[in-house]
N, C-alpha and C positions, 0 to 999 in steps of 0.2 A: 504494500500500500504506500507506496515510497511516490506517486506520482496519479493526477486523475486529470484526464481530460476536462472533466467539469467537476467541481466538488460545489455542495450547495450547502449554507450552514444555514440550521438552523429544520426542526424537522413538523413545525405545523404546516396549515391549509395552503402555507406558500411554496415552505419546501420540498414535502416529501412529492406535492404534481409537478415539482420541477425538475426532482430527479427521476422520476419517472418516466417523465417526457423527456429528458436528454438521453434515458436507458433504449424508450420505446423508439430513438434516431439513430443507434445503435453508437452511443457515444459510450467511454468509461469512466463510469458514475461514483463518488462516495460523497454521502450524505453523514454528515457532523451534528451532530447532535447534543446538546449538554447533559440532557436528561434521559434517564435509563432508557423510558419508552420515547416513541414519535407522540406524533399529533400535535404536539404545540400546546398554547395555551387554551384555545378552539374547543379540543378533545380531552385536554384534563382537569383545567379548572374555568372554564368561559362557558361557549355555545352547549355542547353535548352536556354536561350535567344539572347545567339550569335546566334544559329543558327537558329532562329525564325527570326535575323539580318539580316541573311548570307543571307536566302532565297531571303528578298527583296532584298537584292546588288544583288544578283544573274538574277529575275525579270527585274530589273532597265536596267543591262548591255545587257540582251537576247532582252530587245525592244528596245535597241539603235542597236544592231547589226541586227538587224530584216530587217533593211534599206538597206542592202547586197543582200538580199534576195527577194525584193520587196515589205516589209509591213514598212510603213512606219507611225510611233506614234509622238505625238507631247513633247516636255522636262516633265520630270517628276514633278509634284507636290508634293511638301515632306509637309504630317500633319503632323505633328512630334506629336500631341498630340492623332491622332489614331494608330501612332506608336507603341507608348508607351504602348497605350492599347492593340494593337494584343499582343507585347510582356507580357506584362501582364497576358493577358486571357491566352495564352498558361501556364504561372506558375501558375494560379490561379486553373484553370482545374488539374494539377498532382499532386499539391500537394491537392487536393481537393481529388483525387482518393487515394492517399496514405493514409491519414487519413481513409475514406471507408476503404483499405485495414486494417488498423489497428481495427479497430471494429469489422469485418467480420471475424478478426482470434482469438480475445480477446486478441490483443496487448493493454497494457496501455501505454497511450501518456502524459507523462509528460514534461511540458514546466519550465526548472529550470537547473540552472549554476551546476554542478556535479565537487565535489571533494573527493577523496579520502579520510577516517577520519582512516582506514587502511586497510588490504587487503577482507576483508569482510563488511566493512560499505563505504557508500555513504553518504557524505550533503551533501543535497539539495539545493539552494537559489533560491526561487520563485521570480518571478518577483514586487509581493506585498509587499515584503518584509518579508515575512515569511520564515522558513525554517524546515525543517524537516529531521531526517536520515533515510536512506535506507539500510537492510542487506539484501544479496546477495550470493549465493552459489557461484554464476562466473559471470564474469564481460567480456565486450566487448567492449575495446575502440575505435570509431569510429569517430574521433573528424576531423579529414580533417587540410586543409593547408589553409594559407590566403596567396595574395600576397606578396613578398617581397617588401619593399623602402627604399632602401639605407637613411643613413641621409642624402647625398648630394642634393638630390631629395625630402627630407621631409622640405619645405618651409614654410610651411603651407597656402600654399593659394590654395582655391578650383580648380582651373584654371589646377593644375598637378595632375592626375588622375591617381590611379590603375585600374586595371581591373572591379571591382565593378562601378566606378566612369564614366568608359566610358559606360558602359552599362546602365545606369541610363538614357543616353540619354535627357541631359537638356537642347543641345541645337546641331546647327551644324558649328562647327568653321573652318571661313574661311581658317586659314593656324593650322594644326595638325602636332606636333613632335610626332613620336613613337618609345620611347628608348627602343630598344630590338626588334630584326628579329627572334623572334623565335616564335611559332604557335599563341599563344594569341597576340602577336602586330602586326603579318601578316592579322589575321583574322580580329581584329578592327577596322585594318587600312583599307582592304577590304568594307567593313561595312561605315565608315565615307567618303571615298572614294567616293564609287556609290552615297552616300546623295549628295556630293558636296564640301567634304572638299579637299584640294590642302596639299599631306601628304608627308612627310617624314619621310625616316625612318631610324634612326641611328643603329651600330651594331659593338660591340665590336669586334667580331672575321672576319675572314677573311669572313666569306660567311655567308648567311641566312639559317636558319634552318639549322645549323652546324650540327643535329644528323640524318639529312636525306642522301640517297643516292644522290649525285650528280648529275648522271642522272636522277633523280626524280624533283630537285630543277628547274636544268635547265627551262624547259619549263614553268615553276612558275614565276621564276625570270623574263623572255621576258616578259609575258604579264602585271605584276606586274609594270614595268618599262613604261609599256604605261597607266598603271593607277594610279601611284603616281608620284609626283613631283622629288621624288630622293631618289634612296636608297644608303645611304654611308655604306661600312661594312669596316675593322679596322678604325674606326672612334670612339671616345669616346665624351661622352655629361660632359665638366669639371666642369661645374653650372649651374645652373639654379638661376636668378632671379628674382623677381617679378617688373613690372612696370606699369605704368597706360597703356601705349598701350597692353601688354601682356609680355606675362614669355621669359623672352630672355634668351637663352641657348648659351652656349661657347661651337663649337664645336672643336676637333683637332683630326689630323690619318693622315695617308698614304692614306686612303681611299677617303680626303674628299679633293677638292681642290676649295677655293672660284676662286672669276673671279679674271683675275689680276696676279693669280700666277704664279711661275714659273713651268712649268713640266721638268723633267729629267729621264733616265730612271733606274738611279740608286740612284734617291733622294727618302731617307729615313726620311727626318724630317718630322719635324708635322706642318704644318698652323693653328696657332689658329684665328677662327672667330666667329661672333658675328651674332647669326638672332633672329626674335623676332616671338613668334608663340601666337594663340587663345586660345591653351590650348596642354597641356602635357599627354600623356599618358607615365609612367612606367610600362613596360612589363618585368622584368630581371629574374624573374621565381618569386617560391612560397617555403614557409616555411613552416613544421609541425606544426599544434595545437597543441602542448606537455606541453608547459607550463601553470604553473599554476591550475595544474590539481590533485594536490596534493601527487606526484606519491612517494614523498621522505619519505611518511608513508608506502608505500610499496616497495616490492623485485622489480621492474620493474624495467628495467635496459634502458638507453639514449646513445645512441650515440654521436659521436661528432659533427654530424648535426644537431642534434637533433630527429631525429628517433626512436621511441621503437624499441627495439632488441626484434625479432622474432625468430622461426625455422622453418619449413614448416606445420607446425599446426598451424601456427599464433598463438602459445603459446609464454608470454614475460615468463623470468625470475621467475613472481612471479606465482605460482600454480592453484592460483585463477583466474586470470586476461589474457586477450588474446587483441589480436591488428588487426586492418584490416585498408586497405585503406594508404591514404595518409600520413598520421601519421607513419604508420610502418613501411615507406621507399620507394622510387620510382622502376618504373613509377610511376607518381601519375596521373596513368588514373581512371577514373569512372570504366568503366570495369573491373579492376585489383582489384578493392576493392569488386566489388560484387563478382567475384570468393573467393577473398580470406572470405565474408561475408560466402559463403555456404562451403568452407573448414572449416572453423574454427569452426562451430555450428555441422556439421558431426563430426569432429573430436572428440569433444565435448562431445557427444551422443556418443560416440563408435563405429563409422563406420571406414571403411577403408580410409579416406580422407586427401592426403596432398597438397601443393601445387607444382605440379611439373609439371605443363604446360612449353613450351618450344616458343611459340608461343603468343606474347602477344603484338594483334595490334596497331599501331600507324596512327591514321589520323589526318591530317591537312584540316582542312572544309573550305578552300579558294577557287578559282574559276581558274586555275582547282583544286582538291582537290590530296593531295598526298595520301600514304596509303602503310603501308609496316609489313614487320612479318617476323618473322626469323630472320634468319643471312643477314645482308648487305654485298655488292663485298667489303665493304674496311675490313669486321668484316673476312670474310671467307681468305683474304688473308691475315689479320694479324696472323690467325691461321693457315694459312698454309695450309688452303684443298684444296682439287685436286678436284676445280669445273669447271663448265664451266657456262659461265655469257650469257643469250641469252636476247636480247631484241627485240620485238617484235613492231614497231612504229606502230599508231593507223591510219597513212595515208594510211596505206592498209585496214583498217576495213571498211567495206561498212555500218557498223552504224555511226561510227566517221565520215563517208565523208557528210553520210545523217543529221549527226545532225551539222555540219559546225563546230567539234570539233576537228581536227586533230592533236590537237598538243601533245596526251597524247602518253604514251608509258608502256607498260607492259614488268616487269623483272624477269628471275626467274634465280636463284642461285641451279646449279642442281651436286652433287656429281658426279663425272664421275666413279667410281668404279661400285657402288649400283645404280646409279639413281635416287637418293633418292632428293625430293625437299627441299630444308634447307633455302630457302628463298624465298619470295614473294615480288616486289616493284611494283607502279602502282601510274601512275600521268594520271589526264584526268577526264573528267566531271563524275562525282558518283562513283570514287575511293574509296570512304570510304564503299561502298555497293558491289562492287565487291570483297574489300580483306580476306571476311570471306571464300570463296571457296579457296584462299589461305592458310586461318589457318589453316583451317580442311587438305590442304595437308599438313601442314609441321605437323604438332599434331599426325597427323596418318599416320606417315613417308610415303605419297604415294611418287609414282615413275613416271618417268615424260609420263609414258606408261599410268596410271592411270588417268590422266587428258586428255594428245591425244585421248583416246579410249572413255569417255565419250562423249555423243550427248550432243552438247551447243548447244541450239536455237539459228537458224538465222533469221534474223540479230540481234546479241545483242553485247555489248563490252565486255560481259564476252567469244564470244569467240576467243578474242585477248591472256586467258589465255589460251586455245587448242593450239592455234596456236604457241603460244609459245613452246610449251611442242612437238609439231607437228619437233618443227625446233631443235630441241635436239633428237629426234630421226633421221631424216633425214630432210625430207623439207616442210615447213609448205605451205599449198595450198596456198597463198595469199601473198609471201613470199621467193622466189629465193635465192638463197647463189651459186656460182659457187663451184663447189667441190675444196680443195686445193690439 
C-alpha cells in the first residue's frame, strides 16, 4: 500500500461513492478512514440514527392518535436499552454493507488519521501507533463537518450535549433545553419529545427553521407547539451553568416572556431568566473538518469559514488534490456530497462532468416533515421573477383526509412567461419522499403542463403535486379559485 492512484480521505456519503466510483473506472483505490467503520458522520451519528429515532416518535404519536379513530393502545413502554440496539443494528448492518462494498470492488480500507506531508505524499497515523507514508497520483478530501459549541456552551459537563451526545441516547430527561430551531434541534427535540421529555426550545432569530419557506414552517410550528413545552424564537441562551439539580440556563429576547412580566406592544427589552433543565442539547449548526489536515504543505487554498475553495470539478487550488462534501462548502447535505463524490472522480477520469445541478433538496424529517428544491417565494421575489406562487392545501386530498393528515400543503413556484417550474415546497406526512418528482421538475426545466398531464395514482399525496400544476393552468379538480 506504498502508493494509490487515487486515495480519498475520509469514508462518509462523500467518500466511500468516491472511491467506489474511481474503483468502478478501474483506477487503484485506498480509502482513509479515521474511524474503525465507514459511513461518516451521515451513518453513525447524523442522518441514519435520527431517523431510525424519528421513526419510533413517529410510531409513538400515530398510536396515541389512533384513539381519534377508535383503536385505542395502552402508554408507551420506552427500553431505552432495545432502543439503542435497533439504532444500532440499523449502523451496524450499513456500515457492514459498505465494507462488503469495499472488497467487492478492490477498494483498500485503511483505518488511520491522514495528513498531508505534501501535494503527493500522505502520513498515515494508525491507531497502534505506527505510521506509514502514502504516495498518491490524486487525492480526494472527504473529511465532513463536526458540530459547532460555542465556548459559552463548552462547560464541560456531560449533561450539555451536541448532536452526537443526544443521539447516544443515555438516558431520557425529564425537562430538555434545545439551543437552536433549526432541522437537527427540531428533529431531536421531536425524538426526546415522543420518549417523554417536556422540551424547549430556544432560537436566536425571529422564526424556526429561518431557511424554510414560511408557508412550509407554519403547519410545523402548530403541531410542534402541542408537543413541546415552549418554543421561544428571538430568544438567546446567555449561560449555561452546571448544578447538582441540573445545567441552568439564563434565558433573555423579545421572544421569551417569564410569568410575572410585563407585556407591551411596543416593548422591546429583554427579561433575563433563570430555568434549570436535565440536560442541554446545542444544535447552532456545524463546522468543516479542514483543520489539521496538513493542507499548508500544499496549494489548497481555505476560506474564511473554513471551506476548501473548489470550482465545479470539485478541483481545490492544488492540481493534485480535489474536495467533496461538507468540507468544501454548504449545503452540507449527505446528498450534495455524493453528487459532488461522482462529479469529481468523472471529472477526474476525463468525462464531461461538473457540478451544475440547480436543484439540490432540502428535508427536515420531523413529523410532518418539510421538503423543498429550487427557488423559494421569498428567493424568487428577491430576484424579481415574474412567478406565480400556487398552493395546493392537502385538506382536499382524499389520501391526507384518509390518513387523518390534513395539515400539509404543497407549493410550487411556477414562471408565468415559460411555465417553467423553478420551485418545489411540500410540508405533510412523507414530504421528504414526494420532493424528488419535484427535483426532477425543476432539473429538467419541466413546465407546469408536464406535471398536470402526467397520471398520478389515486389516491396518493403525490397527487397534490398534479393538482397543483392543475390550478396554474386553470383549475385543479379538487380545488375551486373563482375567476378574478
Amino acid at each position: 500500500m506504498s502508493h494509490a492512484e487515487i486515495v480519498v480521505i475520509g469514508a462518509g456519503p462523500g467518500g466511500y461513492p468516491a472511491a467506489f466510483t474511481a474503483a468502478d473506472h478501474g483506477k487503484k483505490v485506498v480509502l482513509v478512514n479515521e474511524e474503525q467503520n465507514p459511513g461518516g458522520v451521515c451513518l453513525q451519528r447524523g442522518c441514519i440514527p435520527s431517523k431510525a429515532l424519528l421513526h419510533v416518535a413517529k410510531v409513538i404519536h400515530e398510536a396515541r392518535e389512533a384513539a381519534e379513530h377508535g383503536v385505542s393502545f395502552g402508554p408507551p413502554k420506552i427500553d431505552l436499552a432495545k432502543l439503542r440496539n435497533f439504532k444500532n443494528g440499523v449502523i451496524g448492518q450499513l456500515t457492514g454493507g459498505i465494507q462488503s462494498l469495499c472488497k467487492a470492488r478492490g477498494v483498500t480500507l485503511v483505518q488511520a488519521r491522514a495528513t498531508f506531508a505534501n501535494s503527493n505524499t500522505l502520513n498515515l497515523a494508525k491507531p497502534d501507533g505506527s505510521t506509514e507514508q502514502l504516495t498518491f497520483d490524486k487525492a480526494v478530501i472527504a473529511t465532513g463537518s463536526q458540530p459547532a459549541m460555542p465556548p459559552i456552551f463548552a462547560i464541560g459537563d456531560p449533561r450539555v450535549m451536541d448532536s452526537t451526545g443526544a443521539l447516544a441516547l443515555e438516558d431520557i430527561p425529564k425537562k430538555l433545553l434545545v439551543i437552536g430551531g433549526g432541522y437537527i434541534g427540531l428533529e431531536m427535540g421531536c425524538v426526546y419529545a415522543a420518549l417523554g421529555s417536556e422540551v424547549t426550545v430556544v432560537e436566536a432569530l425571529p422564526t424556526i427553521l429561518a431557511a424554510a419557506d414560511r408557508d412550509l414552517v407554519r403547519p410545523l410550528q402548530k403541531r410542534l407547539e402541542g408537543q413541546f413545552k415552549a418554543i421561544h424564537v428571538n430568544t438567546k441562551v446567555l449561560s449555561l451553568t452546571a448544578s447538582k439539580a441540573g445545567i441552568v440556563a439564563e434565558l433573555s429576547g423579545i421572544g421569551f416572556q417569564p410569568v410575572g412580566a410585563e407585556t407591551k406592544d411596543d416593548r422591546l427589552e429583554a427579561y433575563p431568566t433563570k430555568q434549570t433543565f436535565d440536560r442541554v442539547l446545542v444544535s447552532v449548526g456545524r463546522k468543516p473538518n479542514s483543520k489539521n489536515l496538513g493542507l499548508e504543505n500544499t496549494k489548497v487554498q481555505i476560506d474564511e469559514k473554513g471551506f476548501l475553495k473548489i470550482d465545479r470539478c470539485c478541483r481545490t487550488a492544488d492540481p493534485n488534490i480535489l474536495a467533496i462534501g461538507d468540507v468544501a462548502g454548504e449545503p452540507m447535505l449527505a446528498h450534495k456530497a455524493t453528487r459532488e463524490a461522482k462529479v469529481a472522480i468523472e471529472a477526474l477520469v476525463g468525462e464531461p462532468a461538473e457540478f451544475d445541478n440547480i436543484a439540490i433538496p432540502a428535508v427536515v424529517f420531523t413529523d410532518p416533515e418539510l421538503a423543498w428544491c429550487g427557488l423559494t417565494e421569498t428567493e424568487a421575489k428577491a430576484q424579481e421573477r415574474d412567478v406565480k406562487v400556487i398552493r395546493f392545501a392537502w385538506a382536499a386530498s382524499g389520501r391526507a383526509q384518509s390518513l387523518a393528515r390534513t395539515e400539509g400543503l404543497t407549493k410550487l413556484i411556477i414562471e408565468n412567461k415559460t411555465e417553467r417550474i423553478l420551485g418545489v415546497g411540500i410540508v405533510g406526512a412523507g414530504a421528504g419522499e414526494l420532493i424528488s418528482e419535484g427535483v426532477i421538475a425543476v432539473e429538467t426545466a419541466a413546465v407546469a403542463r408536464d406535471l398536470a398531464d402526467s397520471i398520478h395514482p389515486h389516491p396518493t399525496l403525490s397527487e397534490t403535486l398534479m393538482e397543483a400544476a392543475e390550478a396554474f393552468i386553470g383549475q385543479a379538480t379538487h380545488m375551486y379559485r373563482p375567476p378574478r
